[in-house]
N, C-alpha and C positions, 0 to 999 in steps of 0.2 A: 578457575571459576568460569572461564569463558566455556569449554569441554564441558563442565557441569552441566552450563547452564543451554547449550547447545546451539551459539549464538551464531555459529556459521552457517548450519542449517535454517534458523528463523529467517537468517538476511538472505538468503537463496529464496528461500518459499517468499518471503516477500518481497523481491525483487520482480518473480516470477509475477504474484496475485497483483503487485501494481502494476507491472507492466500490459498484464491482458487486460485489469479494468480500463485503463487508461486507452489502450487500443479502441476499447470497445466504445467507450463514450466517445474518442477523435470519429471514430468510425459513423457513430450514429448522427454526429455534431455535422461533418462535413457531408456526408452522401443524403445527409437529409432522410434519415431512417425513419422518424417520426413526423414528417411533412416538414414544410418550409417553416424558415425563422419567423417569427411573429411580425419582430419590425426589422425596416432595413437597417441596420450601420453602417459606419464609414470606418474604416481602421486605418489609423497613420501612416504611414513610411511603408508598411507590409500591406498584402492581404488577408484577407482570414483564417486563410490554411496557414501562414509561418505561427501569428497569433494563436490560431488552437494549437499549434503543436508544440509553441511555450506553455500553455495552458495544462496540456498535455503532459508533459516531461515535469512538471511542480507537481501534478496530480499525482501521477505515477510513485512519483518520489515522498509525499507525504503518504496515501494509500501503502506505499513498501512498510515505512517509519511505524503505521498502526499497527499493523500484524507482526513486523519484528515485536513492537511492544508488548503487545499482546499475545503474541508463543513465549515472550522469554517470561512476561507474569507468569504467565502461566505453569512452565516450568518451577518456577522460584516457588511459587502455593505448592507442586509436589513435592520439590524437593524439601521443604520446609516441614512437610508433612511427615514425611517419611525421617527427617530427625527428631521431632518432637514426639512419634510414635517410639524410637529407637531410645529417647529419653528418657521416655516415662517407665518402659520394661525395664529399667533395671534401678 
């Protein structure tokens, strides 16, 4: 089922797609891509940068989780299709 449903591949691509969004937002978040934070905070025990990049690594890793979910539905709709066409023909 797993070969079927081509779940090594889904979790590659989205390992990949979380990981560039996730860059992309630490990127934007730290260098200040869209001008400065609104307001100041203060972050505990760390600075900002360890914080976003716990921030960053949850991100990443739910963003991978969606698009896994969403290639292997989507797989499971064709694959489903394709026996319930196979059904009906005979």
């Amino acid at each position: 089922m797993v070969e079927a449903l081509t779940l090594r591949r889904n979790v590659a691509i989205g390992l990949l797609v979380g990981i560039v969004v996730a860059a992309v937002a630490y990127s934007v978040r730290i260098f200040e891509l869209l001008g400065p934070a609104a307001a100041v905070h203060t972050f505990p025990v760390f600075g900002p940068q360890l914080w976003f990049v716990l921030l960053a690594i949850v991100f990443a890793t739910a963003t991978a989780l969606a698009v896994v979910l969403l290639l292997t539905a989507a797989r499971f709709y064709r694959l489903s299709e394709s026996v319930t066409t196979t059904d009906e023909s005979r």
